[in-house]
N, C-alpha and C positions, 0 to 999 in steps of 0.2 A: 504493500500500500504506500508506503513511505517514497518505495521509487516512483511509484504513480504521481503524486504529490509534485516529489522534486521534477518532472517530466513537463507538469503543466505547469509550475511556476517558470520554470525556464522559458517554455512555449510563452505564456504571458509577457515576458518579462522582454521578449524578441522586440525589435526594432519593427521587422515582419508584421507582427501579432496589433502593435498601434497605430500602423499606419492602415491596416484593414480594419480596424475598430474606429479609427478614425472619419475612414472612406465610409464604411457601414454607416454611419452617422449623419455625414453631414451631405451625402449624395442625395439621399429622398427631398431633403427639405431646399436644397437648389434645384431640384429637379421640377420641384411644388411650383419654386416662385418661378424658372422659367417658363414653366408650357402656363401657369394662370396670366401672366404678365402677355407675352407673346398672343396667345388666345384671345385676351380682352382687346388687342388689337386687331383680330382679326376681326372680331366681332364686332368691332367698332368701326370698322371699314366697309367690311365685305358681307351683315347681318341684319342692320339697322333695317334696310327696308325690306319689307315682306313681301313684296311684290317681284315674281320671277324678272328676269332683264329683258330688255325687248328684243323678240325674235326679229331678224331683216328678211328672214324664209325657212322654211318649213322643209328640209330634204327629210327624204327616206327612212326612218329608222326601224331595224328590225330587231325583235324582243327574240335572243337566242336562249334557251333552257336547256342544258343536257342532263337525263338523268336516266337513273337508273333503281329498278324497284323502288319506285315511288307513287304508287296505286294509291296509298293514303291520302297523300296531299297536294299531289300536280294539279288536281280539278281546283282549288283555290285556288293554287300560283295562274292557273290559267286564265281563271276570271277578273283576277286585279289587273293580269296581265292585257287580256280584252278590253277593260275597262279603263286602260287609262287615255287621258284627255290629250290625244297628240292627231292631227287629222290626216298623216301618212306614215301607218302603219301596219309593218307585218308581225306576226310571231310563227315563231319556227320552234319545235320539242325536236331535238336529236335524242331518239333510246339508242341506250349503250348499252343493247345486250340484256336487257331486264326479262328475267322468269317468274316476274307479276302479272298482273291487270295495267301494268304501267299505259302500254300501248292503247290496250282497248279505252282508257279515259281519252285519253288522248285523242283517239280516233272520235270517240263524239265531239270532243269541241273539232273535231274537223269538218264533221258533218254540221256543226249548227254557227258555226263562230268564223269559220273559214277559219282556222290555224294548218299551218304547215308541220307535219312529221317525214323525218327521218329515221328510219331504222338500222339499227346496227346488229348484225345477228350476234357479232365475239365480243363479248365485255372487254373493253382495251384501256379503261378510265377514262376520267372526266378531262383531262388536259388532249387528250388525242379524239375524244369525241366532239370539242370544239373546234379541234382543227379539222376535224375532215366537213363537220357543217358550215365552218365559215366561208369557203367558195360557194356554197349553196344558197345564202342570205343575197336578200338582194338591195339592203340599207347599203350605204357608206357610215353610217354610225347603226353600232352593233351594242344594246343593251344585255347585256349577259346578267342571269339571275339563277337563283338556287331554283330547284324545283319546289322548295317548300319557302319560298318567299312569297309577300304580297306588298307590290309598289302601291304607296299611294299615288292616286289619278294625276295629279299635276306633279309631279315627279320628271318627266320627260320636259316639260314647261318651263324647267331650271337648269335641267343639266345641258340640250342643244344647243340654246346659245353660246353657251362657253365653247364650241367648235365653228364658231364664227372666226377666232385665233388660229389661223393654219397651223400654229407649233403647240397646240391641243392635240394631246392622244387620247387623255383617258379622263371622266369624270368620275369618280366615287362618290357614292350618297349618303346618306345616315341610316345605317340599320339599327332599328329600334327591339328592344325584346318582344315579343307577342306571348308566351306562356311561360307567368312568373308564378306559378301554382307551387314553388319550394320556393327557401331558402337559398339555394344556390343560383336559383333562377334568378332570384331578384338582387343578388352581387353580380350576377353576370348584366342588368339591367344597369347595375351603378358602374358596373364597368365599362357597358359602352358609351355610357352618357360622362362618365369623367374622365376615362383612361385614354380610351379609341376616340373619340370624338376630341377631346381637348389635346390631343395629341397632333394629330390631324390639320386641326387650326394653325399650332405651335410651326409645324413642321412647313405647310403651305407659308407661313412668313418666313421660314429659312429658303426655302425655293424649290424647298426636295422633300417628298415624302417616303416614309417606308415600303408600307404598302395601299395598293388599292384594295376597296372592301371585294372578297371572292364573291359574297353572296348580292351584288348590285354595284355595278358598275359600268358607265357607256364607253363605247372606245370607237374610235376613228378606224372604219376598215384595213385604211393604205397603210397606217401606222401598224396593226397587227401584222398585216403582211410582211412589211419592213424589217421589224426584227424575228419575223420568221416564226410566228405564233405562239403558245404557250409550250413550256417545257414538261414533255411527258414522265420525266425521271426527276422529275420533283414534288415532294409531296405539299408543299407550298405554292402550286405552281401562280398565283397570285402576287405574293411577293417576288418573286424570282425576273416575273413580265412586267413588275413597275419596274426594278433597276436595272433590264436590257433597254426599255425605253428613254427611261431619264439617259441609261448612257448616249443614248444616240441622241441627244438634247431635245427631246420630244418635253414637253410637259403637262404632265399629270396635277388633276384638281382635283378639290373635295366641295362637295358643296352640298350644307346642312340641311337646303329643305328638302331635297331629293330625298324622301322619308322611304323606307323599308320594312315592312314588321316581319320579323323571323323567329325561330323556335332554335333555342339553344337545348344544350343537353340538361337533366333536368335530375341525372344523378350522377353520384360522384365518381365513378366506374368513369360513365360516358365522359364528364368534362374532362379526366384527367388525360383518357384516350383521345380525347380533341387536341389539350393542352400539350400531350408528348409531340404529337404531329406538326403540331404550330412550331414548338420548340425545336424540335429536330429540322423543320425544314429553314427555318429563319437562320438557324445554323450554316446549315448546306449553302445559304445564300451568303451567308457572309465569307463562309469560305470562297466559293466560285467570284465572289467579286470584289477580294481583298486587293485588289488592282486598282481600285478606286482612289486609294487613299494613298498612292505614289505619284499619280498623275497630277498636274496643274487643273486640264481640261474638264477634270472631273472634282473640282474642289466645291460643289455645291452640293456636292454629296457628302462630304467629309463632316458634315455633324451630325448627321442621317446616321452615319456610319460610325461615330464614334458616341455615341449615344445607346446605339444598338450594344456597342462591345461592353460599355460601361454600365451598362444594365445587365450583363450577363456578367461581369464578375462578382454585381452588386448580389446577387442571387448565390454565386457561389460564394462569397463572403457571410450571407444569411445563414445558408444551411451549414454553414463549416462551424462559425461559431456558434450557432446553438447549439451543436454537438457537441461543441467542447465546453463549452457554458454546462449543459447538462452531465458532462463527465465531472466535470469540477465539484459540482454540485452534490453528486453521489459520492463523492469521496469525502466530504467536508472541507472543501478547498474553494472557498468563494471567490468567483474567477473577476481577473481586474477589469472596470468597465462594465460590467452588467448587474442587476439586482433582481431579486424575482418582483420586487414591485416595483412596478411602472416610476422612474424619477426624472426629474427636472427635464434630463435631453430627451426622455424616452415619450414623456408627456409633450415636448416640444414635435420630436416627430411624428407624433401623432396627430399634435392640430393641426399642422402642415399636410397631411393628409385629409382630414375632415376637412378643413377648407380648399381644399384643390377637389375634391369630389362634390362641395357645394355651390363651389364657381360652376363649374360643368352642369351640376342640374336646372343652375339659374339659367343655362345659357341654352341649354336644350327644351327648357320647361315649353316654349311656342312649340315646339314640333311634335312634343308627348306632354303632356299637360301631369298625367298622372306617375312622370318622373318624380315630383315632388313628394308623393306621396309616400315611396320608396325609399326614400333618404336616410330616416333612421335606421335603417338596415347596416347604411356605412359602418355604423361602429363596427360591426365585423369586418369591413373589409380587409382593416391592416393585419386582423387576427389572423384568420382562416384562407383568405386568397392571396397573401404576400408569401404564406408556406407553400401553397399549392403552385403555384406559379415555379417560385424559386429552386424546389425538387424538379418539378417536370423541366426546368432549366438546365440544371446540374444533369443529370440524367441524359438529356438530350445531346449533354457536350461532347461525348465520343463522334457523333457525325461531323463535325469539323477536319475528326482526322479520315473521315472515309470520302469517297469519291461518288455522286447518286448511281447507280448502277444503269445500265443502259434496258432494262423492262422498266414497262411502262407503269406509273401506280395506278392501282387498282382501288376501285371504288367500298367505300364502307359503309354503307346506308341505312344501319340501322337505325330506327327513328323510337324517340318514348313517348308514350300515349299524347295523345293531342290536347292540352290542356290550356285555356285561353285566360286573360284578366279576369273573365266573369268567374274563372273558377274560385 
């Protein structure tokens, strides 16, 4: 026991050990005041008025869906899809290979809605079934959506004209939660409304975002062709197609009222199986495009991209020390720097987070009203989704040293019961 002891006072006592206790510390709460500071300028710019920008013409745009065993819920994604307020438009369903009812829904909005299907007899996944439908669309602006998303109507009314900009490739929207029937559902609620969303803002005032949303986003046809479509050997393949575009100086938007309601996972199996996936491929992307940050030409990425690393060490700084935290602690050896009850800095980085997730709900509140209402939930967030993140982080960092493989990813679509706000 004794050597245990003398092992973690040493550990503590490292140079190492204070400058990551340090980092642990005081990164959150810069990170607070950047993206709320930066954001309220966006918001002050680019938010004020409610009213979509004025269209100077109306092209083409076709609503692309690829899915696969999605019998459950493509007939809604269908309907919002039909239904939205744009007066030249197609929609196109590519199945990928589905051994559902996928098809057959499908085929009735074909018979009654005019929708377009493609079928795909080999399940090849979702990055290769968009690319073999997108010669087949007949938009130059190509809305890509989840199968189980529902755009709201004037969503296309906001995003178009920002492809008025010839060096416009891609619009991302705001996906909102639709089924907060748990706990976990409704930190994933607080999280797209403070994390994803406030991020987003932050990041469009640096010039470069991470990524665009996979489940709602419009993209410029000649721009997809350009850099040669989505990448099939990435399980991200959403982020991986924003930083081939920003490289080729295309630019990529976000814009908040292009509203989306989606269905996140709604147990902790599922979110953490999302989470590994995010993680590992964010990874994969940073490895593939560590080139960024030697280049001049690409210097508009380099806080994209160091923000992205600096968050990933911040996570393995989290889980490292609380494991040692927690060793210390079992041996009777009160480790330097931490206490079991919340003090001074620990209460500090905590408001800095309740107020960085309460700026984001003020600023989303016009788009989901009943964000607001959600809010107390935050106080879990720094508990329970700063571990769960930071593991599925750490975990995920072995893909940085692997190469994606050349198969193509394969689709996962298991869905949890369909459960809405009324629930």
């Amino acid at each position: 026991m004794n050597e245990t002891v003398q092992f973690l006072a040493a550990v503590q006592r490292n140079d190492v050990y204070i400058v990551a206790l340090v980092f642990f510390a005081v990164y959150p709460i810069l990170t607070s005041v950047v993206w709320m500071t930066t954001s309220f300028f966006f918001w002050f710019r680019r938010e004020k008025d409610p009213d979509p920008l004025p269209a100077k013409q109306s092209p083409q745009v076709s609503v692309l869906i690829a899915a696969h065993n999605e019998e459950e819920v493509i007939g809604r994604a269908l309907d919002a899809a039909c239904a939205l307020d744009y007066p030249n438009l197609e929609v196109v369903v590519v199945d990928d290979g589905s051994t559902d009812a996928t098809a057959a829904v499908v085929r009735q909005h074909v018979r009654e809605k005019g929708v377009r299907l493609i079928r795909k007899d080999r399940n090849e996944g979702k990055a290769m079934a968009l690319n073999d439908a997108l010669p087949c669309v007949n938009g130059e602006i190509v809305l890509i959506m989840d199968a189980d998303a529902e755009p709201a109507r004037q969503s296309l009314r906001y995003m178009v004209p920002h492809f008025e900009s010839p060096r416009v490739a891609a619009v991302t929207g705001n996906p909102r939660v639709y089924n907060v029937g748990s706990l976990l559902c409704r930190l994933q609620l607080i999280e797209f409304t403070s994390i994803v969303s406030l991020l987003r803002r932050s990041q469009r005032v640096w010039g470069r975002i991470l990524t665009v949303s996979g489940v709602v986003t419009a993209f410029r046809k000649s721009a997809l062709m350009d850099v040669g479509g989505f990448s099939p050997d990435m399980p991200t393949e959403d982020i991986e197609l924003t930083w081939r575009l920003q490289k080729r100086f295309w630019d990529v938007r976000y814009e908040p009222n292009a509203v989306l309601l989606m269905r996140v996972p709604s147990t902790f199996r599922g979110l953490v199986k999302q989470r590994l996936r995010w993680a590992r491929g964010l990874m994969q992307v940073l490895r593939r495009h560590a080139d960024v940050i030697v280049h001049w030409r690409y210097r508009r990425l380099w806080p994209v991209y160091v923000e992205a690393v600096l968050s990933t060490f911040w996570a393995v700084c989290f889980v490292v020390l609380t494991i040692l935290w927690i060793v210390s602690y079992s041996v009777g050896y009160p480790p330097v720097g931490a206490h079991p009850i919340p003090n001074l800095w620990g209460m500090l980085i905590a408001t800095f987070a309740l107020m960085q997730l309460l700026v984001g709900t003020v600023m989303d509140r016009r788009y989901d009203p009943e964000t607001v209402r959600y809010y107390p939930y935050a106080v879990f967030y720094p508990i329970i989704y700063w571990m769960i993140m930071s593991i599925s982080t750490v975990i995920a960092l072995p893909a940085v040293l692997r190469r994606p493989g050349r198969t193509p990813v394969r689709w996962d679509t298991a869905r949890d019961p369909l459960r809405s706000r009324a629930s």
